[in-house]
C-alpha positions as CSV (number, residue, x, y, z in Angstrom):
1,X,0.0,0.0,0.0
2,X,1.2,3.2,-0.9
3,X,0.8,5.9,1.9
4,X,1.2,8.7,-0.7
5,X,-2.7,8.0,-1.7
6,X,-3.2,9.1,1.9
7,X,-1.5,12.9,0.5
8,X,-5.2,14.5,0.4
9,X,-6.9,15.4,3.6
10,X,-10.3,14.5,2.3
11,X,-9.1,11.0,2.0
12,X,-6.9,11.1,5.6
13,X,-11.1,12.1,6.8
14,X,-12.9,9.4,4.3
15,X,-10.6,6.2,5.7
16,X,-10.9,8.2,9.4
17,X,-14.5,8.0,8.9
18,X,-14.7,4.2,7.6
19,X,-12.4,3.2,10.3
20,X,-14.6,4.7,13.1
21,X,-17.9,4.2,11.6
22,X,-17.9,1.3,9.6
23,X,-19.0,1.1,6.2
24,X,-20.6,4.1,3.7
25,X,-21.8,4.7,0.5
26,X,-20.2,8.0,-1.0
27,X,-23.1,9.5,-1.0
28,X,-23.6,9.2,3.4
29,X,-20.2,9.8,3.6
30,X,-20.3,13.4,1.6
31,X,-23.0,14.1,4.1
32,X,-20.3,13.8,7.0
33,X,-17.4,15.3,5.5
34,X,-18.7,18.1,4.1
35,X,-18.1,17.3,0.4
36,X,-19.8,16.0,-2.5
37,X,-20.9,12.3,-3.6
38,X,-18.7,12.4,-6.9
39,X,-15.3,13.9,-5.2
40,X,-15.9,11.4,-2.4
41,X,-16.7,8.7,-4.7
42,X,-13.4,9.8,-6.8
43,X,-11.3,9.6,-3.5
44,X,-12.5,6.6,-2.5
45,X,-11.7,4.9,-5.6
46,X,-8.6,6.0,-5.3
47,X,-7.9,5.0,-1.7
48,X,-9.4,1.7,-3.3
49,X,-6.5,1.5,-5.6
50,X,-4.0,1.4,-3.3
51,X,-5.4,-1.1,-1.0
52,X,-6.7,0.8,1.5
53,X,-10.5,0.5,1.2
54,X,-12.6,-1.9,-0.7
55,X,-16.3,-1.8,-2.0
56,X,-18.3,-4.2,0.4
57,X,-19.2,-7.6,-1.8
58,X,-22.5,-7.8,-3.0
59,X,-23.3,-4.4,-3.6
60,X,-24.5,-2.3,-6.7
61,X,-25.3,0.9,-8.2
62,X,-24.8,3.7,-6.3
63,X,-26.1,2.1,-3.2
64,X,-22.4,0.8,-3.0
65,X,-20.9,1.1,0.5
66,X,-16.8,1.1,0.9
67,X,-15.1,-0.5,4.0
68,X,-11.4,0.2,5.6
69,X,-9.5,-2.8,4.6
70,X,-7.6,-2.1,8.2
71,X,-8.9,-0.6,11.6
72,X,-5.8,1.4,11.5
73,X,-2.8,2.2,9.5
74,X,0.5,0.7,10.0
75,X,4.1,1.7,9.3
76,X,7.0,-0.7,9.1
77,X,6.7,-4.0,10.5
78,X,6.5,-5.6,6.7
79,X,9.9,-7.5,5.8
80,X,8.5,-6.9,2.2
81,X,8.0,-3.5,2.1
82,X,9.9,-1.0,0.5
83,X,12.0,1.6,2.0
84,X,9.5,4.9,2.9
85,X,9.7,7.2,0.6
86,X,9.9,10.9,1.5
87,X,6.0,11.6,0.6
88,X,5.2,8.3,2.7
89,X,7.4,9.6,5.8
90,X,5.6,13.0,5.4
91,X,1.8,11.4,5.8
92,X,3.7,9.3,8.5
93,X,4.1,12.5,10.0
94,X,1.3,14.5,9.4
95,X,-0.9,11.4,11.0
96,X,1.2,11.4,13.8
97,X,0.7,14.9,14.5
98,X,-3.1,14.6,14.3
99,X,-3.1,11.7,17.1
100,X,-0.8,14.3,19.2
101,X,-3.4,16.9,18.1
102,X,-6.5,14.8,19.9
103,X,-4.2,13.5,22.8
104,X,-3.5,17.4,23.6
105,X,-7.2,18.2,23.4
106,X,-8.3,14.9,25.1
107,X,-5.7,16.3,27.5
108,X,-7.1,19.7,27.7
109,X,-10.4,18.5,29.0
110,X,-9.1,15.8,31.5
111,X,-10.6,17.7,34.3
112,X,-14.1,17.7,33.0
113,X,-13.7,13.5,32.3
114,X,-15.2,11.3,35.4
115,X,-12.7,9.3,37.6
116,X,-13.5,6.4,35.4
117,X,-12.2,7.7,32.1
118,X,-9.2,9.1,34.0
119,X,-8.2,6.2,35.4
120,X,-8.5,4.2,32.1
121,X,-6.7,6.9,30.1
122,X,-3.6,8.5,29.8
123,X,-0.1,8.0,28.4
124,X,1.9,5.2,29.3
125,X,5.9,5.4,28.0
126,X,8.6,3.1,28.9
127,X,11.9,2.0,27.5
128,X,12.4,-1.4,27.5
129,X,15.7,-3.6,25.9
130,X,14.4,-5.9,23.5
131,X,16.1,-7.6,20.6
132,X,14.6,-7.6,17.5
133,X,12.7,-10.6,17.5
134,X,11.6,-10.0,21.2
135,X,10.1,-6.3,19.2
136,X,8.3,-8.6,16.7
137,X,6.2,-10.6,19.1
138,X,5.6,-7.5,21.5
139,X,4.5,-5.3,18.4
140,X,2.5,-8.9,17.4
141,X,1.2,-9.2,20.9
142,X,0.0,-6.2,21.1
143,X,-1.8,-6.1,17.6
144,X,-3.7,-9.1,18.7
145,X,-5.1,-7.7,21.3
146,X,-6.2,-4.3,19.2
147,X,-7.7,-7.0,16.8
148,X,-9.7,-8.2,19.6
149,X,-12.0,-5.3,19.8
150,X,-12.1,-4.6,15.7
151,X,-15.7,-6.7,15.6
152,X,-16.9,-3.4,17.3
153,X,-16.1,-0.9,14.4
154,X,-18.6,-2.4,12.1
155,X,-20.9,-4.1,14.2
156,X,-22.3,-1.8,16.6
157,X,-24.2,-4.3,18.4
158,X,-21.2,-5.6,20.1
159,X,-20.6,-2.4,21.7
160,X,-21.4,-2.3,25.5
161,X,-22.9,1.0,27.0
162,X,-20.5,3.6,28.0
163,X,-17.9,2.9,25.3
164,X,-16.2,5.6,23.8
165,X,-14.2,6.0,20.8
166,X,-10.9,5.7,21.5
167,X,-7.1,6.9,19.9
168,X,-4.3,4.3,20.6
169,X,-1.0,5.1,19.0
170,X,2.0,2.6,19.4
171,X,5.4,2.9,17.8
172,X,8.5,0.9,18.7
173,X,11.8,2.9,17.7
174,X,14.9,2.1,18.3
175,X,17.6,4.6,19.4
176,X,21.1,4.6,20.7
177,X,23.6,1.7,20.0
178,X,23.0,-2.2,20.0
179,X,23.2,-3.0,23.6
180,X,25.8,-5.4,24.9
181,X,25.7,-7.3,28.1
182,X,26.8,-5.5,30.8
């Protein structure tokens, strides 16, 4: 997949809004980004052809609903991916500054949140020494357990009362030397 289909905010919004709210036809998705059928229609065909969205099977006409072929977008982590290119790195970034964007404002209100959602929110950080492989099966680890809640993003039905939608960002980079025994 090719992160430089991601270069137009309308689409960064269109596979935003798929991921959180499941499946739309163009036409319902215009209505909640503020654009028309045909240009969302056009980016979504385009999102299409680089593997990021798909047309849900057995639909036709313009009653023709797309789905995120992902719940989220991930960078690295394929042996068979090429080297990032600059415009990749700079949707890499420009994502990553939107999730800082809604942490910050998340953030911003934390005093108005119940003790609840304090306590089950935040921002967690540690450093840990892991080998490469050991970086593999904690990066698989955790992608299980995100997968383990996906059922809810199309299927609202098997979402309990009180959820909320939620950001979670994870990146593993490595800095400093290789680390020898000490």
């Amino acid at each position: 997949m090719s992160l430089k289909a991601m270069a137009h905010p309308l689409r960064l919004r269109l596979l935003e809004l798929l991921v959180t709210d499941g499946p739309k036809t163009a036409s319902q998705a215009a209505g909640l980004v503020g654009d028309s059928p045909s240009n969302c229609s056009w980016h979504l065909r385009k999102l299409a052809e680089h593997g990021f969205v798909r047309e849900v099977a057995g639909a036709s006409g313009r009653n023709r609903p797309w789905r995120a072929v992902r719940e989220g977008l991930v960078w690295g982590g394929d042996e068979d991916q090429a080297p990032a290119s600059v415009a990749d790195d700079g949707v890499a970034d420009l994502q990553l500054e939107r999730e800082l964007q809604r942490y910050r404002a998340a953030r911003s209100q934390r005093e108005t949140e119940s003790a609840e959602w304090r306590e089950g929110t935040g921002l967690d950080q540690v450093q840990l020494w892991l080998t490469a492989k050991e970086a593999r099966e904690f990066r698989e680890s955790l992608a299980e357990l995100f997968a383990s809640k996906a059922n809810r993003r199309e299927d609202a039905s098997q979402r309990p009362d009180g959820v909320r939608l939620l950001s979670v960002v994870l990146w593993l980079a490595p800095h400093g030397p290789l680390g020898q025994r000490g």
